[in-house]
KOLKE-608139 format. One record per residue (C-alpha): residue number from 1; residue in three letters; chain; x, y, z. Coordinates in pm, 1 decimal, m for minus. Example, Ala and Ser with C-alpha at 12.3 -4.5 7.8 and 13.67 -1.06 7.14 Angstrom:
<atoms>
(atom 1 "ALA" "A" (1230.0 m450.0 780.0)) (atom 2 "SER" "A" (1367.0 m106.0 714.0)) 
</atoms>
This chain:
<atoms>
(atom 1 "UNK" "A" (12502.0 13083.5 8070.8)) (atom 2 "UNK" "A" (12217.9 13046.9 7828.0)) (atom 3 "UNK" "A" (12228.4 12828.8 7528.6)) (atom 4 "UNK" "A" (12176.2 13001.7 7205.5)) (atom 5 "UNK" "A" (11873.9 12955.0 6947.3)) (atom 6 "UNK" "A" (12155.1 12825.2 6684.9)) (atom 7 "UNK" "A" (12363.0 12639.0 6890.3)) (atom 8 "UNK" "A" (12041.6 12455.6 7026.9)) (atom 9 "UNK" "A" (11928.7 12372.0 6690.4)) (atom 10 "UNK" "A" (12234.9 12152.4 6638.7)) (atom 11 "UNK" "A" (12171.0 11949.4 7000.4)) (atom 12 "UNK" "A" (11843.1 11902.8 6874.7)) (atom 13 "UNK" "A" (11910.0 11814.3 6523.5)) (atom 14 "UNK" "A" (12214.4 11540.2 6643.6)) (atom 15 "UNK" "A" (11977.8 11431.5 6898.0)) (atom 16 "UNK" "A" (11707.6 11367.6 6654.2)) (atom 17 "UNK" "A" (11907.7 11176.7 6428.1)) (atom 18 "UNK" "A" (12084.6 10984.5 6625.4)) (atom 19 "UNK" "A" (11779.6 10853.7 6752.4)) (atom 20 "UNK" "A" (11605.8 10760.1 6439.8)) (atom 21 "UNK" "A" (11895.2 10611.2 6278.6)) (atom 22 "UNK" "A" (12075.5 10420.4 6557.9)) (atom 23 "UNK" "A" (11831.1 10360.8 6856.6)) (atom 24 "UNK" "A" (11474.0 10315.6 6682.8)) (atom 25 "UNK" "A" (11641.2 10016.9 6463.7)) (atom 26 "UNK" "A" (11706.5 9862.8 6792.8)) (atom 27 "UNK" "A" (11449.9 9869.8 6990.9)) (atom 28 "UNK" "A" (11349.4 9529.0 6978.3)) (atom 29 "UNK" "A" (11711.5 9417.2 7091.8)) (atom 30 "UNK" "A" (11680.1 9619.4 7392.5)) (atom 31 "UNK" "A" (11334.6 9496.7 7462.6)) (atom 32 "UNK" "A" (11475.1 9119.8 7453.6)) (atom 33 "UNK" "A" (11784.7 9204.7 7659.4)) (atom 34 "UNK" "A" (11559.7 9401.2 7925.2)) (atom 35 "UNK" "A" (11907.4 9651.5 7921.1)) (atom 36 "UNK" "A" (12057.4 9952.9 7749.1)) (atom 37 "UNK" "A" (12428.3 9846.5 7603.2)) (atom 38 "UNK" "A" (12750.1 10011.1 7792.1)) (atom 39 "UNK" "A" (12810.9 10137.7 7451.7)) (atom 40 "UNK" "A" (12476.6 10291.9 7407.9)) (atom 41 "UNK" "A" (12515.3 10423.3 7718.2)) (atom 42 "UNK" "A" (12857.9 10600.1 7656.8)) (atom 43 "UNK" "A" (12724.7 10716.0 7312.6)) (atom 44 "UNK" "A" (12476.1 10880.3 7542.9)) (atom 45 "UNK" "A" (12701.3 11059.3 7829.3)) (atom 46 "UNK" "A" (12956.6 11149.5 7528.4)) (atom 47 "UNK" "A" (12668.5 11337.3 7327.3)) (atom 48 "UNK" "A" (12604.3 11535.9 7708.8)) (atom 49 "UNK" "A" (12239.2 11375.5 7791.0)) (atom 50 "UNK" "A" (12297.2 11305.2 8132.8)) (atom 51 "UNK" "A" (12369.2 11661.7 8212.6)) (atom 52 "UNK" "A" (12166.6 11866.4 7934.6)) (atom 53 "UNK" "A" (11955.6 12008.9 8223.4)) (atom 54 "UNK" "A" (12223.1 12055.1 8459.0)) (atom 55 "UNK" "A" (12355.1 12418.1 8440.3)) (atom 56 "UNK" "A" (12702.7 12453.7 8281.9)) (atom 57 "UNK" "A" (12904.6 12591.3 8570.6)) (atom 58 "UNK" "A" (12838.2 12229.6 8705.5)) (atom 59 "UNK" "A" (12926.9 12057.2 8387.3)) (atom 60 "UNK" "A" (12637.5 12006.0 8200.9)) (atom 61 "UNK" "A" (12486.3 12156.9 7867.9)) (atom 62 "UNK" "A" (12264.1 12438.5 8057.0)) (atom 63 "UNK" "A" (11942.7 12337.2 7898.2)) (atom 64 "UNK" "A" (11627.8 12543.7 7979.8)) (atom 65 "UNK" "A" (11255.4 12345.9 8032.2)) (atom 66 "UNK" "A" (11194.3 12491.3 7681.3)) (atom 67 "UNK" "A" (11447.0 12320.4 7536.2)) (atom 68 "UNK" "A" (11459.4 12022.5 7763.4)) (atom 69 "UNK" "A" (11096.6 12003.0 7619.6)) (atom 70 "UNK" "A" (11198.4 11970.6 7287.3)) (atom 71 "UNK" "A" (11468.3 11708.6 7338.8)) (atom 72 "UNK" "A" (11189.3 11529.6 7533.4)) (atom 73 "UNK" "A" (10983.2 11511.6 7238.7)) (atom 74 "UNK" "A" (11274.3 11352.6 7048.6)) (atom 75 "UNK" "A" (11374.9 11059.1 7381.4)) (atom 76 "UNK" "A" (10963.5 11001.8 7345.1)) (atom 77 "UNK" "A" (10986.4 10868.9 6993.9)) (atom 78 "UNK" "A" (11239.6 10583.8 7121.7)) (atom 79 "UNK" "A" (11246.6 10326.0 7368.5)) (atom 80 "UNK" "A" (11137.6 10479.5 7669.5)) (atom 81 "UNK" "A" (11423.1 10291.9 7817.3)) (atom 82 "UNK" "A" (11658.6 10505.0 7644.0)) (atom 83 "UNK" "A" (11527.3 10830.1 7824.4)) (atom 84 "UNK" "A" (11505.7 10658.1 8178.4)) (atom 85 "UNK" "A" (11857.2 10592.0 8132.1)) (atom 86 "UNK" "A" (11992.6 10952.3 8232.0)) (atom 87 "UNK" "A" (11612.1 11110.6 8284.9)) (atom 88 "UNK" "A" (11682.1 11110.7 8706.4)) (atom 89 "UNK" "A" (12050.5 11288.6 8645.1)) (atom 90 "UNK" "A" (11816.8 11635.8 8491.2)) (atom 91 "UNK" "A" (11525.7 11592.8 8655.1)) (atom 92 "UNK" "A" (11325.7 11483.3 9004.3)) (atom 93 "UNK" "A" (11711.8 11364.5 9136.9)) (atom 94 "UNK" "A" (11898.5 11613.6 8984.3)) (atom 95 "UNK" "A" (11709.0 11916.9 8989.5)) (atom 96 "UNK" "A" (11649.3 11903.2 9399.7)) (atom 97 "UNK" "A" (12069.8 11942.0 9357.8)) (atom 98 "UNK" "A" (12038.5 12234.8 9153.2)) (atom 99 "UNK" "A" (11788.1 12399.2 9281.1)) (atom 100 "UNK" "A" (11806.2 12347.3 9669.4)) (atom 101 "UNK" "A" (12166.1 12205.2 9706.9)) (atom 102 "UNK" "A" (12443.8 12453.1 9851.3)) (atom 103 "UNK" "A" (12713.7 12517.5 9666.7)) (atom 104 "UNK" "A" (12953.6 12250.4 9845.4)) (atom 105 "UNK" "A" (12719.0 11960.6 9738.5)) (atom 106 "UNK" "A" (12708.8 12129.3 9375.7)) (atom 107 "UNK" "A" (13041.7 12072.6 9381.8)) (atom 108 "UNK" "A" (13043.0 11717.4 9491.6)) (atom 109 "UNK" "A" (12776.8 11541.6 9310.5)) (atom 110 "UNK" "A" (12669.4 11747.4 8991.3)) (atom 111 "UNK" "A" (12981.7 11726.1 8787.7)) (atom 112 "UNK" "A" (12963.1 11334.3 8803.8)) (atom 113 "UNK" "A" (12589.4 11349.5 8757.4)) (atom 114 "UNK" "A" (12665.1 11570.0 8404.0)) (atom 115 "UNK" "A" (12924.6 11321.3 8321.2)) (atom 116 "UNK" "A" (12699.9 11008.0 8361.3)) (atom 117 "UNK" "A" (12948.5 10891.5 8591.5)) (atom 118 "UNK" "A" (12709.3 10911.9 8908.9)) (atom 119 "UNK" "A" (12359.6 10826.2 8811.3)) (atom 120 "UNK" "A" (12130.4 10980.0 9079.9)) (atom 121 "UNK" "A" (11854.3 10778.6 9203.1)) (atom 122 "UNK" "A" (11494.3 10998.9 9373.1)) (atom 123 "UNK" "A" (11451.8 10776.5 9655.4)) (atom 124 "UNK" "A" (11043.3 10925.9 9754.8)) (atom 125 "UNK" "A" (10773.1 10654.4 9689.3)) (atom 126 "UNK" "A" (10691.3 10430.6 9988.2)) (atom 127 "UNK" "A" (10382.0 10179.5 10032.0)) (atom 128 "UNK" "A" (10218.0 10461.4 10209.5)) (atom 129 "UNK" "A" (10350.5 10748.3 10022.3)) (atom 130 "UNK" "A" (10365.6 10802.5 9640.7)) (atom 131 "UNK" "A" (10164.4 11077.2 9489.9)) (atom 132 "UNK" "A" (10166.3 11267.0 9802.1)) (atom 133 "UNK" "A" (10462.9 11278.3 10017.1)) (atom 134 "UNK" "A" (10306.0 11378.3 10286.7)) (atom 135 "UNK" "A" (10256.7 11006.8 10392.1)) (atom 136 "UNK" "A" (10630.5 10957.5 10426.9)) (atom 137 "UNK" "A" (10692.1 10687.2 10703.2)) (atom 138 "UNK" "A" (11111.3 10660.3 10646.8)) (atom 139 "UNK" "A" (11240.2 10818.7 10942.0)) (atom 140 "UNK" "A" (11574.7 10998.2 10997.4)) (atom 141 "UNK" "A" (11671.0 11040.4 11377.5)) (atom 142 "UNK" "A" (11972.1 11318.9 11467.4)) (atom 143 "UNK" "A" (12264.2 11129.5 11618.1)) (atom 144 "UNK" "A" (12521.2 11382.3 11730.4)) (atom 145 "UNK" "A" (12644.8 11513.0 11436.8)) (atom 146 "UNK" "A" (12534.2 11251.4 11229.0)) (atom 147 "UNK" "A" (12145.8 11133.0 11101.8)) (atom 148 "UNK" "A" (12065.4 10813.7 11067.5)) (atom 149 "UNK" "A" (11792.5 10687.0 10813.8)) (atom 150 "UNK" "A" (11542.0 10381.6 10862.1)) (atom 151 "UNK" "A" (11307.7 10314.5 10602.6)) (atom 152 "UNK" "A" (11210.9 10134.1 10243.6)) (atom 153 "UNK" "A" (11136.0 10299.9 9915.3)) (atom 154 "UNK" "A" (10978.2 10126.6 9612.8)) (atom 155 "UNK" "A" (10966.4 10185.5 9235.4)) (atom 156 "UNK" "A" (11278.0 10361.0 9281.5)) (atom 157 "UNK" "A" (11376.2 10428.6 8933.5)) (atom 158 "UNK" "A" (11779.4 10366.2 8863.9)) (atom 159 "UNK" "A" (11809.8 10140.3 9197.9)) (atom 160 "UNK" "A" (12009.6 9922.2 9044.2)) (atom 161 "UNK" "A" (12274.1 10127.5 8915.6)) (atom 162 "UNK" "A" (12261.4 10444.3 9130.6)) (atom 163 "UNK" "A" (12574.2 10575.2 9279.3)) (atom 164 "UNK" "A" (12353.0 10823.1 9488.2)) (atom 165 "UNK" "A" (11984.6 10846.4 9645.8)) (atom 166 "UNK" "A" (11806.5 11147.9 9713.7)) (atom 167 "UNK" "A" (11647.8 10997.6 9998.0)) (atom 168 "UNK" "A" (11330.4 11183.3 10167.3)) (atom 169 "UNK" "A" (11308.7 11138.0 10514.3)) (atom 170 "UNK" "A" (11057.0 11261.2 10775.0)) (atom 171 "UNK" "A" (11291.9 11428.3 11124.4)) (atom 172 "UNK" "A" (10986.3 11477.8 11287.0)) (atom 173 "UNK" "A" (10641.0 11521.5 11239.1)) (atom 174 "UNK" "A" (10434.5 11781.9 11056.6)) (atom 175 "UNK" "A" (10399.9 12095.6 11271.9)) (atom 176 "UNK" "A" (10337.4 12496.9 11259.5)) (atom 177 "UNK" "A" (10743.1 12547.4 11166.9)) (atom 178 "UNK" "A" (10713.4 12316.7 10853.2)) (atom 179 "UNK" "A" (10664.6 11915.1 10688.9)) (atom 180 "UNK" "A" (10956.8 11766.1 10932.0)) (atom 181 "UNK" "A" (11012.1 11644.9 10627.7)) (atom 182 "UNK" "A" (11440.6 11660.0 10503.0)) (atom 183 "UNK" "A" (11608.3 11538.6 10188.5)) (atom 184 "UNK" "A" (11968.9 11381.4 10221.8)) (atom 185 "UNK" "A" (12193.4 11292.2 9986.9)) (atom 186 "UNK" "A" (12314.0 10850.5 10037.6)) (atom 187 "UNK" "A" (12611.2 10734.1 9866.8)) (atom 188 "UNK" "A" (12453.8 10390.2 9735.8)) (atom 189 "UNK" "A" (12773.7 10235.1 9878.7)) (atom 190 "UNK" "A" (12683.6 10339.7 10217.9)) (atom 191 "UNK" "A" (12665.2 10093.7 10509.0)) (atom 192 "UNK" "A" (12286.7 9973.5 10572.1)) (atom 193 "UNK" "A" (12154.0 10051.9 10217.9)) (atom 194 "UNK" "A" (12028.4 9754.6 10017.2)) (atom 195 "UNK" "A" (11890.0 9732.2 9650.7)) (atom 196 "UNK" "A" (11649.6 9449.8 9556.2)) (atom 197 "UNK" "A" (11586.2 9232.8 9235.5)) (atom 198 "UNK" "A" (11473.0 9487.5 8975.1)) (atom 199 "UNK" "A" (11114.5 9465.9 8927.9)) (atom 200 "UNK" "A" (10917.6 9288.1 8654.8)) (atom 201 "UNK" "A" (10675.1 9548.4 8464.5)) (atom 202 "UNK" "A" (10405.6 9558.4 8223.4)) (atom 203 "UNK" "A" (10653.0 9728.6 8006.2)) (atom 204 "UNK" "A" (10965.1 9955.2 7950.8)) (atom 205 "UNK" "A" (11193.0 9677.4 7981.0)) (atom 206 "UNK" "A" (11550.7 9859.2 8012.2)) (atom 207 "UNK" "A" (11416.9 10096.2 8248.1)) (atom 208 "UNK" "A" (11541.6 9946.4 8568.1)) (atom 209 "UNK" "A" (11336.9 9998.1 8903.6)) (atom 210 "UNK" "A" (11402.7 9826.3 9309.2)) (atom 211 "UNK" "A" (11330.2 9834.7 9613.5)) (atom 212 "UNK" "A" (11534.7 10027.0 9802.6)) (atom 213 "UNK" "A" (11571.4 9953.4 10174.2)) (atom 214 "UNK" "A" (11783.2 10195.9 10424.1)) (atom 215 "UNK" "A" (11899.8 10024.8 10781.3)) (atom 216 "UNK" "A" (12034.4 10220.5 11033.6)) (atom 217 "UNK" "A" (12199.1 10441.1 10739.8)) (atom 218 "UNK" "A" (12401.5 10712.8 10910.9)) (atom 219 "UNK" "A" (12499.2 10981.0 10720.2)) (atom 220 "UNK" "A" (12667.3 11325.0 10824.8)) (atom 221 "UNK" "A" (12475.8 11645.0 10887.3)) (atom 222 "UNK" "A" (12621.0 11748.5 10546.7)) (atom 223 "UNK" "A" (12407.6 11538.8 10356.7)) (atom 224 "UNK" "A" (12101.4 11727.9 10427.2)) (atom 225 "UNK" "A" (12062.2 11884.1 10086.0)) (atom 226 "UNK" "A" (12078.9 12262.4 10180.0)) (atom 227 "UNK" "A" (12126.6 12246.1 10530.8)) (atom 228 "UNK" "A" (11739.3 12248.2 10585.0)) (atom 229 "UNK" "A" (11581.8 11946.7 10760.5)) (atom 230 "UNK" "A" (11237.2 12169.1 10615.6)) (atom 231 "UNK" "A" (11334.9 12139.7 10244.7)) (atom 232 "UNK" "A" (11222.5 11798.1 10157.9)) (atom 233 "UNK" "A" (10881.5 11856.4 10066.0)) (atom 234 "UNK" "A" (10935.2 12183.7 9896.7)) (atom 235 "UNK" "A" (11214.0 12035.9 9714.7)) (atom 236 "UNK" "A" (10956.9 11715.3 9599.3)) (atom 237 "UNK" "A" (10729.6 11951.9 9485.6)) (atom 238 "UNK" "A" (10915.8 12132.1 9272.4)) (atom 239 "UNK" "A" (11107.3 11853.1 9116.4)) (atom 240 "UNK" "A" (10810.1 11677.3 9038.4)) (atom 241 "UNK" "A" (10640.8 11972.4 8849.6)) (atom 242 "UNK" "A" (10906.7 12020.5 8689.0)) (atom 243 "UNK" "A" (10895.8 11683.0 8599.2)) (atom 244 "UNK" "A" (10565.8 11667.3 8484.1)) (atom 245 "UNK" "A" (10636.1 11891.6 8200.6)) (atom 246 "UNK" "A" (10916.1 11699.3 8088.2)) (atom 247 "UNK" "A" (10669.1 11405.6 8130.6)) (atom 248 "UNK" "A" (10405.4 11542.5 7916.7)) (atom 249 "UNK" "A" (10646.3 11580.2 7621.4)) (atom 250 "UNK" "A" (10772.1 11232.1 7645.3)) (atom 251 "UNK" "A" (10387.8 11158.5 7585.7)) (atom 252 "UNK" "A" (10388.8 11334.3 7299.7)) (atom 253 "UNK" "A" (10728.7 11221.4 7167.6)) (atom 254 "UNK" "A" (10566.2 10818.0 7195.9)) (atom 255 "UNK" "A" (10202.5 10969.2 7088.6)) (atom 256 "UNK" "A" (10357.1 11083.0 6805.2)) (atom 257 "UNK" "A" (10558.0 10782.4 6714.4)) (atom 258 "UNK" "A" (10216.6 10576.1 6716.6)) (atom 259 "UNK" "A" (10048.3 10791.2 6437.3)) (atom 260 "UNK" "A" (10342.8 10804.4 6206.3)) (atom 261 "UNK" "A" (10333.3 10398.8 6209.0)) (atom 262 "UNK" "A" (9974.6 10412.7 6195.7)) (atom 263 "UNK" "A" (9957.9 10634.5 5893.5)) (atom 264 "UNK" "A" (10272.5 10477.8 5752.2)) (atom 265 "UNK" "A" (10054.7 10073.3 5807.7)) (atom 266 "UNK" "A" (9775.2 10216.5 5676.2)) (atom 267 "UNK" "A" (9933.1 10365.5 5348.2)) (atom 268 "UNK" "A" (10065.9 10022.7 5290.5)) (atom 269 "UNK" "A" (9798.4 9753.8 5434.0)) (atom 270 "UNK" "A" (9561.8 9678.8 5175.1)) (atom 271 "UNK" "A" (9182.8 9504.9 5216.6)) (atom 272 "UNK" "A" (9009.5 9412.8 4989.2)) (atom 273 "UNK" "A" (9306.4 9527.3 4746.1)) (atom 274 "UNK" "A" (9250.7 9901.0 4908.4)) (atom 275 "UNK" "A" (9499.8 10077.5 5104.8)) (atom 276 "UNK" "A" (9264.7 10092.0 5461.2)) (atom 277 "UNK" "A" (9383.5 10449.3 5501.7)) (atom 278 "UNK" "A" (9129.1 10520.7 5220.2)) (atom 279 "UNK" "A" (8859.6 10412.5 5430.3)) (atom 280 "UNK" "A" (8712.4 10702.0 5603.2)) (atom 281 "UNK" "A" (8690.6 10530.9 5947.9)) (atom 282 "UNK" "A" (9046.2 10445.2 5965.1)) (atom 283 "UNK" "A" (9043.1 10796.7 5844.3)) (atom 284 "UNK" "A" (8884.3 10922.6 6168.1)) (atom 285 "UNK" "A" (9143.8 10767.8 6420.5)) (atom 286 "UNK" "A" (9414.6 10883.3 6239.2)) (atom 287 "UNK" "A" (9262.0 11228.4 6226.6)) (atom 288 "UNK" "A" (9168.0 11215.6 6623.2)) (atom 289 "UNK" "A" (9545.4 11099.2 6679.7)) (atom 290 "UNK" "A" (9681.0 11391.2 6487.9)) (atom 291 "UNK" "A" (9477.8 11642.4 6664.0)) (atom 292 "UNK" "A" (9554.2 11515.3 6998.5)) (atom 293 "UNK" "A" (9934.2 11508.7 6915.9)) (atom 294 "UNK" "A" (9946.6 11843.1 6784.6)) (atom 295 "UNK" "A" (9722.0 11963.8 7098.4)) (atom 296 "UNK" "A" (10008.8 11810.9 7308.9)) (atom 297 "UNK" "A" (10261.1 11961.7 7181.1)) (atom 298 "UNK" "A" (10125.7 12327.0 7178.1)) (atom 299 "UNK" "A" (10042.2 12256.7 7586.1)) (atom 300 "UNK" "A" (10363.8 12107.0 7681.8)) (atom 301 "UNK" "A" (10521.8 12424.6 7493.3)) (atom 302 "UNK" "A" (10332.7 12642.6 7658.7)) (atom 303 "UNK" "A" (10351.5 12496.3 8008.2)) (atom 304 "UNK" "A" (10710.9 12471.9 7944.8)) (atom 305 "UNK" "A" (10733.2 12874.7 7850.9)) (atom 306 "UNK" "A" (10517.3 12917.3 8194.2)) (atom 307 "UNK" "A" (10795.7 12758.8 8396.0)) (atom 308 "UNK" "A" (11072.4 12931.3 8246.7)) (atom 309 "UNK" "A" (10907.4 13304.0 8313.4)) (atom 310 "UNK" "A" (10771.6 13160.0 8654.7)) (atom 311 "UNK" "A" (10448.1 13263.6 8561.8)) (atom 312 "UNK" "A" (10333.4 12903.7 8667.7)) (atom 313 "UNK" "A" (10503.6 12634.0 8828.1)) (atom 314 "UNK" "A" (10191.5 12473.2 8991.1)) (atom 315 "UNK" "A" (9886.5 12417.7 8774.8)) (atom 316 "UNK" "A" (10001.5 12420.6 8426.0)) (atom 317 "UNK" "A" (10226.4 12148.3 8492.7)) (atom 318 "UNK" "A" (9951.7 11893.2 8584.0)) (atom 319 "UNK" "A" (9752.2 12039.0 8312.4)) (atom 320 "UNK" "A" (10027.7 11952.1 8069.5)) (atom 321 "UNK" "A" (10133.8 11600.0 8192.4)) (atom 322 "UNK" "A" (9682.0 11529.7 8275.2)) (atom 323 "UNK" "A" (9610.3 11621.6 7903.5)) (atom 324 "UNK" "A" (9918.3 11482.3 7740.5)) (atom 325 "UNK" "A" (9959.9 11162.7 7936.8)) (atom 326 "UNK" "A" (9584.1 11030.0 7884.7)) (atom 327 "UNK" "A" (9590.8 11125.3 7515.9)) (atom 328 "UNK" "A" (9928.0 10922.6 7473.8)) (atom 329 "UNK" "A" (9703.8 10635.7 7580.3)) (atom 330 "UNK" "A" (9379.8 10759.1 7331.3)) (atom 331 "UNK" "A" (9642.7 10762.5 7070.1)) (atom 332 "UNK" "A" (9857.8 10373.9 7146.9)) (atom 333 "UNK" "A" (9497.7 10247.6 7178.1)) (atom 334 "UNK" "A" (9419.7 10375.4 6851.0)) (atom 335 "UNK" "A" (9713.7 10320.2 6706.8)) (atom 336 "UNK" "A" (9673.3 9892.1 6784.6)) (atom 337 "UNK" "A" (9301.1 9963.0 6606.9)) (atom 338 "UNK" "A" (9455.4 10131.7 6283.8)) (atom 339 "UNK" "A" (9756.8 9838.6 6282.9)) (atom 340 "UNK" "A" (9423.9 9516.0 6363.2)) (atom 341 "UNK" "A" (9523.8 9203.9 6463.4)) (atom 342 "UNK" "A" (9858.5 9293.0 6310.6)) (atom 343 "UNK" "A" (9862.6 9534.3 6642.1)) (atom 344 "UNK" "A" (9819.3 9307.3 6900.4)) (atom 345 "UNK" "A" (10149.5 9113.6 6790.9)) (atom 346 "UNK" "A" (10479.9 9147.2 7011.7)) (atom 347 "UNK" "A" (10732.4 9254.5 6823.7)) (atom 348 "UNK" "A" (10547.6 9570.2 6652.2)) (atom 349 "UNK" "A" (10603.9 9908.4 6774.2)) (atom 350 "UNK" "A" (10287.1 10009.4 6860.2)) (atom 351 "UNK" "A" (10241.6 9687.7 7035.6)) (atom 352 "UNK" "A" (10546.0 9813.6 7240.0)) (atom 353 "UNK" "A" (10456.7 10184.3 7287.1)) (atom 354 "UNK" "A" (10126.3 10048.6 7430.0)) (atom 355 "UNK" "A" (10268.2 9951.3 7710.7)) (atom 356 "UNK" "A" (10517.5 10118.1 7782.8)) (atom 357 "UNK" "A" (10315.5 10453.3 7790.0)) (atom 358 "UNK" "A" (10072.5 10320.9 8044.8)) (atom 359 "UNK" "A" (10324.8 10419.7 8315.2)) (atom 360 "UNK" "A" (10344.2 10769.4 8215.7)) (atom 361 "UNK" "A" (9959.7 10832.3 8395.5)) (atom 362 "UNK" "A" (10119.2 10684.8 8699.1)) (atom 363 "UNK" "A" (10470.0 10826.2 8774.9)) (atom 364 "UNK" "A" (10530.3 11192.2 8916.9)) (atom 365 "UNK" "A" (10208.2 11219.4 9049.6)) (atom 366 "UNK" "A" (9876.6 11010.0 8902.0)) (atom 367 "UNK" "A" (9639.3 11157.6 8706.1)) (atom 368 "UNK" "A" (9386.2 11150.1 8946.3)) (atom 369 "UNK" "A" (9632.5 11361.4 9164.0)) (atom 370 "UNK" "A" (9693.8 11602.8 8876.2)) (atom 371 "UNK" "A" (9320.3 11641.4 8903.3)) (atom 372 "UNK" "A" (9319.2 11776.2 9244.5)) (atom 373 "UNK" "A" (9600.2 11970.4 9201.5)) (atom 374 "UNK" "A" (9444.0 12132.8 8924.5)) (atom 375 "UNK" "A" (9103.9 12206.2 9095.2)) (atom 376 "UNK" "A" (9242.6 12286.0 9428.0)) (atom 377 "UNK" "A" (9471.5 12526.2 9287.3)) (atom 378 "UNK" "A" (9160.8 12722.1 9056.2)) (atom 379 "UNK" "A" (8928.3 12749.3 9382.5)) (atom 380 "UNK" "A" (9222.5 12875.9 9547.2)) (atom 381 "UNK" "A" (9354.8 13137.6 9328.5)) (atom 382 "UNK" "A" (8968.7 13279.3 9291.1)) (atom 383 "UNK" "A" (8923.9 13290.0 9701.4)) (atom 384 "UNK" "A" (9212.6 13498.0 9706.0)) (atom 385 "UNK" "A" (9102.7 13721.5 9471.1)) (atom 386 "UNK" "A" (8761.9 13746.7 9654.6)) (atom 387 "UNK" "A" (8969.0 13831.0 9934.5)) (atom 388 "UNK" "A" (8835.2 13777.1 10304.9)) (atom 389 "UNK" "A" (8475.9 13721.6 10335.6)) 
</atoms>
């Protein structure tokens, strides 16, 4: 079942506010404390975030990539933190669920997921294998009716409080029936899976990431999301387009964070006894961060309305989270220009958002890899339509 325009407008609208009038005031405190509160977190499951993407007949709020989109735009203008907190339950972990599970996992795992009870962990990256799975060295080995999984994962986003990994796993290698590459769902309880120390970052403190090592994991034959030991990579690839979009709003959500406190310091800063948003230069970088905000949103709306109709999953995702990602970054740089010396100061948002948004060009595919997807996928699309030669 579809949400409505109307009913939509009030997720968005509580959403909104609750964000601007209990999270933004506290961003700082969950900066120090490198955590989001249980009580945050609860606020969070009870307003239906960690299911708003999952469909309804599996307990969540049914939410669309256009609207996800928009909500996106809202976690964005927060403590990225905040979003990473139930961003795996709707999207690259949750999503492979929905979209490739069989009804019998659905069952098991997405209800929980919706809840917040379960967060779901995407267990992909490796040393050898981020951007492009293809590289995958974890292996899983058939076992009679069991497989058993050997391998380490890094970056994992959630590690440290997952109750499930998606876990992709090469059965064999790459031949003329498909990748040999599966997906299975691991219990984080499971015998033989370990989490490490969560890793120290540039930024996003909150937003917990591990290593994730799997020993002689054995899991049944019912863990193979789908039943398809070909799946996996299909199932990567479509999360993570999916994801990109989402991605690309988020940029725009922080992007436009920046310029409101840029236009907001420079309304108040004086020089000279002059507001410094009456000089035309500061002018200018307010001017190229408004454009490239409001050019942001229009492509992550669009690539958004592209998913939806399936008129494309592939290229206008990278397109969205390649334009939207880098001009995040244009627009924190800026942003630390407009606010001076004043900008290079912990404790100042923009400071903050800096950071933090310099992950965005990295996770779900680089943009360097958004590149090639891009270009690849043009020179395809015309050889096809020059046919044979």
């Amino acid at each position: 079942m579809e949400v409505g325009a109307e009913d939509f407008a009030d997720i968005l609208a509580a959403t909104r506010d609750f964000i601007r009038t209990e999270l933004v005031p506290r961003e700082q405190e969950f900066a120090d404390a490198d955590a989001i509160d249980e009580a945050t977190r609860a606020a969070l499951a009870d307003m239906g975030l960690f299911g708003y993407a999952i469909p309804q007949q599996w307990g969540g709020l049914g939410l669309d990539l256009r609207q996800d989109v928009e909500l996106a735009m809202e976690f964005g203008y927060t403590s990225l933190a905040v979003r990473s907190q139930f961003g795996t339950n709707n999207g690259i972990a949750g999503q492979v669920l929905v979209d490739f599970g069989t009804d019998e996992q659905k069952l098991q795992w997405l209800g929980r997921i919706a809840s917040g009870e379960v967060i779901a962990s995407f267990a992909l990256t490796e040393d050898g294998a981020g951007s492009n799975p293809a590289g995958l060295a974890t292996r899983a080995v058939r076992d009679g009716d069991d497989w058993v999984i050997d391998g380490t994962k890094r970056f994992i986003t959630n590690a440290p409080s997952a109750g499930l990994f998606v876990v992709f796993a090469r059965t064999r290698p790459a031949d003329a029936a498909g990748t040999g590459i599966a997906v299975f769902l691991v219990p984080a309880d499971a015998p033989g899976v370990s989490v490490g120390p969560k890793d120290v970052k540039m930024g996003q403190e909150g937003a917990w990431t591990a290593e994730v090592a799997f020993r002689g994991v054995r899991v049944p034959d019912s863990a193979v999301v789908g039943g398809d030991v070909d799946a996996g990579y299909r199932a990567a690839m479509t999360s993570l387009a999916r994801g990109r979009v989402h991605i690309a709003a988020v940029a725009v959500g922080s992007a436009q964070r920046v310029l409101d406190e840029s236009v907001a310091y420079a309304a108040a800063t004086t020089q000279g006894g002059r507001p410094i948003g009456e000089f035309q230069l500061v002018q200018a970088m307010l001017a190229e961060m408004q454009t490239g905000v409001m050019a942001g949103r229009a492509l992550v709306r669009d690539a958004a309305d592209k998913w939806v109709t399936e008129e494309d999953r592939r290229i206008a995702p990278s397109v969205a989270k390649l334009y939207c990602t880098e001009m995040a970054g244009t627009v924190a740089d800026l942003g630390v220009q407009v606010h001076g010396g004043t900008g290079y100061m912990r404790g100042v948002a923009v400071e903050r958002i800096y950071r933090d948004i310099r992950l965005l060009r990295l996770y779900e595919g680089t943009s360097e890899i958004q590149k090639l997807i891009i270009g690849g996928g043009l020179v395809r699309a015309a050889a096809r339509a020059a046919g044979p030669r």
